[in-house]
N, CA, C and O atoms as CSV, one atom per row, in Angstrom:
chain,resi,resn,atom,element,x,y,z
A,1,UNK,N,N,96.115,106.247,86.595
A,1,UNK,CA,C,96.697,105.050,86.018
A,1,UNK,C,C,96.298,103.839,86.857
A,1,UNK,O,O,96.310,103.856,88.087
A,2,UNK,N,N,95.837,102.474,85.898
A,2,UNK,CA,C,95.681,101.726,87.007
A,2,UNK,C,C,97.104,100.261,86.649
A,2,UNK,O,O,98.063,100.431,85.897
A,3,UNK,N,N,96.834,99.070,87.366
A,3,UNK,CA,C,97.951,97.988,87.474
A,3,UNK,C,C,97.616,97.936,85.807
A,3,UNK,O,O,98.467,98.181,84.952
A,4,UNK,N,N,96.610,97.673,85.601
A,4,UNK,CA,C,96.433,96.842,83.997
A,4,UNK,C,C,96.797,97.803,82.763
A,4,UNK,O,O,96.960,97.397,81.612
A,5,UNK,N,N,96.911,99.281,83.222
A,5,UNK,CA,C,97.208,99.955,82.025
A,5,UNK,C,C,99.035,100.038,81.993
A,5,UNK,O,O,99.833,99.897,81.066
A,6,UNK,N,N,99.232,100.361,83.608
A,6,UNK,CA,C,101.077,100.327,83.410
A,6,UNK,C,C,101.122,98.703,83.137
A,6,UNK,O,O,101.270,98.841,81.922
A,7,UNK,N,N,101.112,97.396,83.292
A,7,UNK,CA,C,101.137,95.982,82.764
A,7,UNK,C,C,101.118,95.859,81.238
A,7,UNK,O,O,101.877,95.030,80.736
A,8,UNK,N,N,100.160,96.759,80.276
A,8,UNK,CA,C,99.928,96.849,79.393
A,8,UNK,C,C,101.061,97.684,78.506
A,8,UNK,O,O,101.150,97.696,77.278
A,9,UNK,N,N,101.825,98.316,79.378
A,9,UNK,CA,C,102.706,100.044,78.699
A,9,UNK,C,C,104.350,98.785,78.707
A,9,UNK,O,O,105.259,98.653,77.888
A,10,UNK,N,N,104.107,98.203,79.827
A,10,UNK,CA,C,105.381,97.090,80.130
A,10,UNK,C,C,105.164,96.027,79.173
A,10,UNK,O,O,106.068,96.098,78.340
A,11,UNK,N,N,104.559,95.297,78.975
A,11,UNK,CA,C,104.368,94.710,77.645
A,11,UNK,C,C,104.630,94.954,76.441
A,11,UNK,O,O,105.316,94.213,75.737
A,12,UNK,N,N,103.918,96.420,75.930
A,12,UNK,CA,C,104.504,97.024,74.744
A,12,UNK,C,C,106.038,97.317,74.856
A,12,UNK,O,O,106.939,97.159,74.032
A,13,UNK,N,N,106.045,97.695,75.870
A,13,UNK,CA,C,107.745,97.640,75.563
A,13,UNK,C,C,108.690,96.346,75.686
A,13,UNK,O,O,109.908,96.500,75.600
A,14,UNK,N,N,108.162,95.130,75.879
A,14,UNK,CA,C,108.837,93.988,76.186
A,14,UNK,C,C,109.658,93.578,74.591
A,14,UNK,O,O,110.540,92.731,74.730
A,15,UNK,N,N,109.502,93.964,73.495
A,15,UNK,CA,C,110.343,93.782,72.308
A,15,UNK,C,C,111.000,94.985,71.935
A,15,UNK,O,O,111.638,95.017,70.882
A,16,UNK,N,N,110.922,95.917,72.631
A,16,UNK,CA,C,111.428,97.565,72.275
A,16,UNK,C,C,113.075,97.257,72.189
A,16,UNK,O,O,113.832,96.348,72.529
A,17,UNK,N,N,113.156,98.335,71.644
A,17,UNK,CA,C,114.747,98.490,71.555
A,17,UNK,C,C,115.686,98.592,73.087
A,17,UNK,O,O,115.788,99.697,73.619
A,18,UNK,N,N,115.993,98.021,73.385
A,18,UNK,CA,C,116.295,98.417,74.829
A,18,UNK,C,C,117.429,99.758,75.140
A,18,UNK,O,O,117.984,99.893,76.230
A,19,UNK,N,N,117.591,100.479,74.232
A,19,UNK,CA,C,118.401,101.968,73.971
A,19,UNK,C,C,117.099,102.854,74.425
A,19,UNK,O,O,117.226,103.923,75.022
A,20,UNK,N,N,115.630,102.196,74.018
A,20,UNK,CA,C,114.776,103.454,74.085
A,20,UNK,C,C,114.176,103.580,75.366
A,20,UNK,O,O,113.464,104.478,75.815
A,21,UNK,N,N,114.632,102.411,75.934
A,21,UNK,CA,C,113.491,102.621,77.778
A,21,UNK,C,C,114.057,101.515,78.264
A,21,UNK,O,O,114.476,100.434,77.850
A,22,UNK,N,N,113.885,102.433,79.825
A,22,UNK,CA,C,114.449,101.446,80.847
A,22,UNK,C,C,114.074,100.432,80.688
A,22,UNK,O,O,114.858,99.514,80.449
A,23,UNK,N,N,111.973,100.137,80.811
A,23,UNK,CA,C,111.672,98.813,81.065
A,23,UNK,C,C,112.150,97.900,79.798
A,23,UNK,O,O,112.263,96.684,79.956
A,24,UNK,N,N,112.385,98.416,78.731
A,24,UNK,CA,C,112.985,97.387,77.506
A,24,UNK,C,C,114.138,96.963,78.064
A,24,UNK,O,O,114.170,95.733,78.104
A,25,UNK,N,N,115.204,97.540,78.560
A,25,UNK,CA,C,116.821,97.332,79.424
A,25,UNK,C,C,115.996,96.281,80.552
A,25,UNK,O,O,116.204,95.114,80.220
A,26,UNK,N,N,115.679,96.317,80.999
A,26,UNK,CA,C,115.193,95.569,82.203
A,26,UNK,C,C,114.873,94.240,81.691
A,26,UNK,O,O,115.343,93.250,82.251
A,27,UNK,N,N,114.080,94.131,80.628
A,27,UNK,CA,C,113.572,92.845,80.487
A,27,UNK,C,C,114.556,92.206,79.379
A,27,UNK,O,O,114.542,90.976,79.322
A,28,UNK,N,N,115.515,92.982,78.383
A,28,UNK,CA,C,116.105,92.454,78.032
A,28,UNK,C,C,117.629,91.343,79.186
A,28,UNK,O,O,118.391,90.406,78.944
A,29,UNK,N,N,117.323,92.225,80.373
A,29,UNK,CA,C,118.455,91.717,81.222
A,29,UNK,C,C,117.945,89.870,81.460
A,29,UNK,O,O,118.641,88.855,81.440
A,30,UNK,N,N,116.698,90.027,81.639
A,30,UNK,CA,C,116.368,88.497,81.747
A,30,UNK,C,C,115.672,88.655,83.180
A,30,UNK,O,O,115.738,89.541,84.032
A,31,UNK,N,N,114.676,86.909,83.073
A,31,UNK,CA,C,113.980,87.477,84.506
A,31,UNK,C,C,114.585,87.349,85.425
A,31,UNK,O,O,113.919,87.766,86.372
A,32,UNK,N,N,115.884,86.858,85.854
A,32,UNK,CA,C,116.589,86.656,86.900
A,32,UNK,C,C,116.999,87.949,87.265
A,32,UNK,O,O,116.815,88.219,88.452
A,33,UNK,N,N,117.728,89.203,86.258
A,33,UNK,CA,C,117.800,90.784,86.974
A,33,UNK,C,C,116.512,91.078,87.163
A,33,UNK,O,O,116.417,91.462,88.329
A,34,UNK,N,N,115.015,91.113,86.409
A,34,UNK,CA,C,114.199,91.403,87.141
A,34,UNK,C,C,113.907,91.471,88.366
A,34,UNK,O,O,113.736,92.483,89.046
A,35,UNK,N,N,113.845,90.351,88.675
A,35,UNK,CA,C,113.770,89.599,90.016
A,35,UNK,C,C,114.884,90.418,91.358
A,35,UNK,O,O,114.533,90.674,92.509
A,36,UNK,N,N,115.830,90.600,90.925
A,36,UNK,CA,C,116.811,90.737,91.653
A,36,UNK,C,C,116.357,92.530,91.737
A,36,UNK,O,O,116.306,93.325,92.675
A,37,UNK,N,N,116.111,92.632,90.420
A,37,UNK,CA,C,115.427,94.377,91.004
A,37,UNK,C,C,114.043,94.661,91.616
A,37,UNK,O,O,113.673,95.740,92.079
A,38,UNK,N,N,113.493,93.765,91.558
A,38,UNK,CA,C,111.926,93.493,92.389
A,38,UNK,C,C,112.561,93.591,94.075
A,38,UNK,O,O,112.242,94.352,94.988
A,39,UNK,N,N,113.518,92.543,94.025
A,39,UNK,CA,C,113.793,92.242,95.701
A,39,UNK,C,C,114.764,93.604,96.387
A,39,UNK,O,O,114.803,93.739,97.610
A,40,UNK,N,N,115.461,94.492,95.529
A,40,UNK,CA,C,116.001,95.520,95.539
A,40,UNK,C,C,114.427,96.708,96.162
A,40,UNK,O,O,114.032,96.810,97.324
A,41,UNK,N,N,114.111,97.106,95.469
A,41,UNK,CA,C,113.101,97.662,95.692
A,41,UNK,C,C,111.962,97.575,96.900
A,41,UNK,O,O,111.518,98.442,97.652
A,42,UNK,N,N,111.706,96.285,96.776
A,42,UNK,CA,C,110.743,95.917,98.156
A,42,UNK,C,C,111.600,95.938,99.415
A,42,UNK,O,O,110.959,95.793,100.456
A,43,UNK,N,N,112.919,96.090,99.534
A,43,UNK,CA,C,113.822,96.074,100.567
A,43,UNK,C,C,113.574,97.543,100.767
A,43,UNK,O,O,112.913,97.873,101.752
A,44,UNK,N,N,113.994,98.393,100.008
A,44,UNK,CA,C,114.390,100.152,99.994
A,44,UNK,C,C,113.007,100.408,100.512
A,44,UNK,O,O,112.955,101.235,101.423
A,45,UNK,N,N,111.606,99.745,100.032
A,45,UNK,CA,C,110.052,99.866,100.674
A,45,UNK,C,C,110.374,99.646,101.959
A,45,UNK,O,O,110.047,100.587,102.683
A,46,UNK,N,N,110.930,98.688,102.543
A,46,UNK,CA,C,110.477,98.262,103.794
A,46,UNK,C,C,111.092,99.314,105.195
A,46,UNK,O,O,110.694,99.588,106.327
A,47,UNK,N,N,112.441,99.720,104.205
A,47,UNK,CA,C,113.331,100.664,105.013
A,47,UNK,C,C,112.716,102.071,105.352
A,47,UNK,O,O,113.070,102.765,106.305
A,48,UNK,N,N,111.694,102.408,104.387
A,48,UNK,CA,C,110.903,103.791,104.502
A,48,UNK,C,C,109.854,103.523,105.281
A,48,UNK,O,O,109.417,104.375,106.055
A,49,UNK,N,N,109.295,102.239,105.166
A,49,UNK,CA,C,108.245,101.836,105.955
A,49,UNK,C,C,108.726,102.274,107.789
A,49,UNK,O,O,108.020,103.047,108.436
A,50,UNK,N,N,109.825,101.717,108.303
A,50,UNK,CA,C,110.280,101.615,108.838
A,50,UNK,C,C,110.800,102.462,109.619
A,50,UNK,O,O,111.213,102.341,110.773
A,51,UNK,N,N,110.756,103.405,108.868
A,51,UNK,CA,C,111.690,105.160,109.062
A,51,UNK,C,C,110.325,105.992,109.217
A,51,UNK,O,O,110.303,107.200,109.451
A,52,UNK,N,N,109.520,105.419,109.103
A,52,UNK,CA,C,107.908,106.402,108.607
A,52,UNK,C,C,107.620,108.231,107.603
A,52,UNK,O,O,107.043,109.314,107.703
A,53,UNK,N,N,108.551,107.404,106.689
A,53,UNK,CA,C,108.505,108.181,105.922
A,53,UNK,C,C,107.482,108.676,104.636
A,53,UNK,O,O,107.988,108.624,103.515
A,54,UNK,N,N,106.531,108.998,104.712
A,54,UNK,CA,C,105.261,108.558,103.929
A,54,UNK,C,C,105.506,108.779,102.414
A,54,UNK,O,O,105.044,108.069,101.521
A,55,UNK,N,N,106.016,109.477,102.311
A,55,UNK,CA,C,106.340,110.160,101.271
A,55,UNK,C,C,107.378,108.992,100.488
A,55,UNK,O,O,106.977,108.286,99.564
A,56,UNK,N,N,108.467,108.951,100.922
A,56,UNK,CA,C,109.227,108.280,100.738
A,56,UNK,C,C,108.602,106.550,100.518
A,56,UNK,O,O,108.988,105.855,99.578
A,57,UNK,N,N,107.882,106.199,101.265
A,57,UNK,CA,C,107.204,104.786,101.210
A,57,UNK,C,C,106.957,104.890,100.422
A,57,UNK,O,O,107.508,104.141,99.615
A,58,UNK,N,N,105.703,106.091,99.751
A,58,UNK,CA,C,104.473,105.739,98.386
A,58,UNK,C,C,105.567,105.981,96.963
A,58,UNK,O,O,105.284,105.321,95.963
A,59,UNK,N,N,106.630,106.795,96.904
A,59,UNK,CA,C,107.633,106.434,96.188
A,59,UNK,C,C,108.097,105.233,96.019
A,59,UNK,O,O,108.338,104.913,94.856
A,60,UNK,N,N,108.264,104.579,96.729
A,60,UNK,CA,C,109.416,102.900,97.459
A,60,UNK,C,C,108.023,102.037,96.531
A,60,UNK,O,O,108.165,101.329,95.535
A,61,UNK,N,N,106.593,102.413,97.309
A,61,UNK,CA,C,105.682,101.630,96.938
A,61,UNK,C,C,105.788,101.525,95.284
A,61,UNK,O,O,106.159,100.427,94.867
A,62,UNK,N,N,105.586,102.248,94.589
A,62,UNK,CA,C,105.500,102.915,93.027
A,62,UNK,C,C,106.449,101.741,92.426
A,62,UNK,O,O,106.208,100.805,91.663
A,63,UNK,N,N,107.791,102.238,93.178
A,63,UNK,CA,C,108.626,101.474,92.679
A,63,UNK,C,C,108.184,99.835,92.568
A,63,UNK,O,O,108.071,99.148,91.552
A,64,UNK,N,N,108.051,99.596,93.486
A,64,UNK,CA,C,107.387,97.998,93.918
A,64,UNK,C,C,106.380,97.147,92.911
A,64,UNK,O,O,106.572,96.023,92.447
A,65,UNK,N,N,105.173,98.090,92.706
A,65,UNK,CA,C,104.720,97.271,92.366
A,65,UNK,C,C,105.020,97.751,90.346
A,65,UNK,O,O,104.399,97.295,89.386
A,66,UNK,N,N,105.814,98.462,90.343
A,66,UNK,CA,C,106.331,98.591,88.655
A,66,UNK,C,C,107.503,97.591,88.363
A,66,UNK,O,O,107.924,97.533,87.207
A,67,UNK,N,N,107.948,96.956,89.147
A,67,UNK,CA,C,109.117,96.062,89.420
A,67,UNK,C,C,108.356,94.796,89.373
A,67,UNK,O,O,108.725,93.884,88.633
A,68,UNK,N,N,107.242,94.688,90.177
A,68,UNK,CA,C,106.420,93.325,90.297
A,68,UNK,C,C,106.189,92.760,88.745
A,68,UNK,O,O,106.554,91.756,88.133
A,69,UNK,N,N,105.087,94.380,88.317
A,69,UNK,CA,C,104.548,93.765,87.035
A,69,UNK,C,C,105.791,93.650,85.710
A,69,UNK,O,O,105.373,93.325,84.598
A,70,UNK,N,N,107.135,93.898,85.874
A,70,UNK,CA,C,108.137,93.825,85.182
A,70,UNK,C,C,108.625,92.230,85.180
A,70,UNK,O,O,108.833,91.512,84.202
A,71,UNK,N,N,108.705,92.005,86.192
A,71,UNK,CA,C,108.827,90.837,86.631
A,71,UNK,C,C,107.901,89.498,86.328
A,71,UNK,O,O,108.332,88.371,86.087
A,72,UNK,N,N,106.637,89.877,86.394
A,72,UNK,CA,C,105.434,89.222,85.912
A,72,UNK,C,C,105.913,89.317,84.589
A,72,UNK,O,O,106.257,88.257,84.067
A,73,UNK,N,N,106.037,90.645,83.751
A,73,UNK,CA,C,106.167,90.297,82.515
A,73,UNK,C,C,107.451,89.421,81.811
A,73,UNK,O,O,107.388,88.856,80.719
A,74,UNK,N,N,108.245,89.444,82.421
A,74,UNK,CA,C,109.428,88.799,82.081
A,74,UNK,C,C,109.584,87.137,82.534
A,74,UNK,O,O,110.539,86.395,82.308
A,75,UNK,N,N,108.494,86.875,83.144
A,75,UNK,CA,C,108.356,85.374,83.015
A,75,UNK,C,C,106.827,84.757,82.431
A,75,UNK,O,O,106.281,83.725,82.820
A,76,UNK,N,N,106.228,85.903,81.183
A,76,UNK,CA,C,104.754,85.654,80.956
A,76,UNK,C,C,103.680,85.253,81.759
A,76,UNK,O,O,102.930,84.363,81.359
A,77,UNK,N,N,103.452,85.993,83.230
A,77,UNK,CA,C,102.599,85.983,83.881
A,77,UNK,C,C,101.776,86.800,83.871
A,77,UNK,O,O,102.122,87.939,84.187
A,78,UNK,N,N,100.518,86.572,83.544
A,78,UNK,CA,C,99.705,87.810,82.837
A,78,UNK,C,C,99.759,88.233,84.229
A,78,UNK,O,O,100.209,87.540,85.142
A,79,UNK,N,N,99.149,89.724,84.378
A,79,UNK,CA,C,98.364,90.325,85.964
A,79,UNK,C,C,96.966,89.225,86.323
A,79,UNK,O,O,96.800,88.474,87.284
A,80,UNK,N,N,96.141,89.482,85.192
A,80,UNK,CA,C,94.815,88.499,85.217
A,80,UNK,C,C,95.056,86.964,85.987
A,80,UNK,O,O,94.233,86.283,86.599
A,81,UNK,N,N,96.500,86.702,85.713
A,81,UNK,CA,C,96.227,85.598,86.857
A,81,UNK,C,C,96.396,86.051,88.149
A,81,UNK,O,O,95.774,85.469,89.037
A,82,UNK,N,N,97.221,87.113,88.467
A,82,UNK,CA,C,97.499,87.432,90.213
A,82,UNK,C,C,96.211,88.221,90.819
A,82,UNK,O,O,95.906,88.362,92.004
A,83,UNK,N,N,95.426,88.780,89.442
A,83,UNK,CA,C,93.667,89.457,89.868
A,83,UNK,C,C,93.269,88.173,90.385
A,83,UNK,O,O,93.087,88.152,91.603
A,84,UNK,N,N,93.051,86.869,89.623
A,84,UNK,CA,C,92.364,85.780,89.627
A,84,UNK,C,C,92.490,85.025,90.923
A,84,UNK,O,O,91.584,84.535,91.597
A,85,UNK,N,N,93.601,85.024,91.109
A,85,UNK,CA,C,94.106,84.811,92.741
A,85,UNK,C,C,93.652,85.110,93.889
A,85,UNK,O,O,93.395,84.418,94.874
A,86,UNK,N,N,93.539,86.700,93.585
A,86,UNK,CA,C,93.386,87.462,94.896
A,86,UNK,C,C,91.714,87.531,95.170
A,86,UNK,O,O,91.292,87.877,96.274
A,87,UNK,N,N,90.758,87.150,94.003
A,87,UNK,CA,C,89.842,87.029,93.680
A,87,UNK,C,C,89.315,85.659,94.511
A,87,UNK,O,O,88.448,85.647,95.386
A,88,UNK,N,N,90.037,84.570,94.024
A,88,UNK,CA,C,89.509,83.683,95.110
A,88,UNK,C,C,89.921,83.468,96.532
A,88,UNK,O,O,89.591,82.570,97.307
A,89,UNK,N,N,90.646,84.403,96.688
A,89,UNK,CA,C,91.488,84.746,98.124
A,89,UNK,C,C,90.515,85.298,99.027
A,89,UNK,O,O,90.493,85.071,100.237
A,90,UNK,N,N,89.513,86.211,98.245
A,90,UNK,CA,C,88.666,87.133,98.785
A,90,UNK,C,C,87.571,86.334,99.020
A,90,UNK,O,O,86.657,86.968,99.547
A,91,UNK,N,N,87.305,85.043,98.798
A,91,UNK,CA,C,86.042,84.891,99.184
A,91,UNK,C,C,85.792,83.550,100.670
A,91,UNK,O,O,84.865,82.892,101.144
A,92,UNK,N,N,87.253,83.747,100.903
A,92,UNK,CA,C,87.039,83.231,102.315
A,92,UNK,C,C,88.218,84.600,103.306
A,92,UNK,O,O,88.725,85.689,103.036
A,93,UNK,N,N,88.172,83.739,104.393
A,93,UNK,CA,C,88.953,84.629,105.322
A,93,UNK,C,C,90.262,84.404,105.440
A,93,UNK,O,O,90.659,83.238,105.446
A,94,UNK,N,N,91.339,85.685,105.576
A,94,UNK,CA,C,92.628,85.599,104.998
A,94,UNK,C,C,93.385,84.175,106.545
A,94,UNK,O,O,94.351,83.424,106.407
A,95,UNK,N,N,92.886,84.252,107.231
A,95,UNK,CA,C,93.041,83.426,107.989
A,95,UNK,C,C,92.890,81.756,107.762
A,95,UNK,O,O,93.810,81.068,108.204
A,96,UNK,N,N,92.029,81.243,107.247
A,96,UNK,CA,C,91.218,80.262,106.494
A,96,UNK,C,C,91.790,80.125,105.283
A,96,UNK,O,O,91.800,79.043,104.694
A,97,UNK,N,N,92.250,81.075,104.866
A,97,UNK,CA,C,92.825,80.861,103.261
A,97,UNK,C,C,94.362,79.888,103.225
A,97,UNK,O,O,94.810,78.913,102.622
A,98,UNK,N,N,94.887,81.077,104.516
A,98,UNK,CA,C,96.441,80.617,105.136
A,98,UNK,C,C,96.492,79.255,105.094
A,98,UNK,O,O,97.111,78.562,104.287
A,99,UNK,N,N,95.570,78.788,106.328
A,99,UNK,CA,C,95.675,77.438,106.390
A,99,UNK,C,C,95.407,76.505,105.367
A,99,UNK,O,O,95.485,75.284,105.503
A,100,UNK,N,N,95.038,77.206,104.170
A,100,UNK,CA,C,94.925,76.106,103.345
A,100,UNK,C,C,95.630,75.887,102.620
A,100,UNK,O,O,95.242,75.136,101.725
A,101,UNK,N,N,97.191,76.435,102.551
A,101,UNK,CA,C,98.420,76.547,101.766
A,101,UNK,C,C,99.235,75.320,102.444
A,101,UNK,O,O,100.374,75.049,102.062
């Protein structure tokens, strides 16, 4: 599976019945619970990180970035713009980039 096919599975479900799937419940909550379950998640990541739990991280991770693109979807942010981003991110040095924020 890659980001653009689960982005794509979260989308189709963004008008679903929200009885039939979580991510329909999720986005019907609005992007503000999104959000609040994005920051839920990347916390529970950081705690496994932390614990060095590997196993447990790439779980935490999973979670993370299925929360991200939930989140993306619930305020119409395609992925293609955060590719597009990281795309011109890549063509200087992450150091150099910093400073230019």
């Amino acid at each position: 599976m890659t980001l653009d096919d689960l982005y794509t599975t979260i989308l189709a479900r963004k008008d679903a019945d929200p009885s039939s799937s979580w991510t329909a419940q999720l986005l019907a909550k609005g992007p503000e619970k999104c959000a609040e379950k994005f920051g839920e998640e990347a916390i529970e990541a950081i705690i496994e990180a932390v614990k060095d739990d590997k196993a447990a991280l790439a779980g935490e991770a999973a979670d993370v970035l299925y929360h991200l693109l939930v989140m993306l979807a619930a305020r119409d942010v395609p992925l293609s713009a955060v590719m597009d981003t990281l795309a011109k991110r890549q063509a200087k040095s992450g150091i150099a980039e910093k400073a230019s924020r």
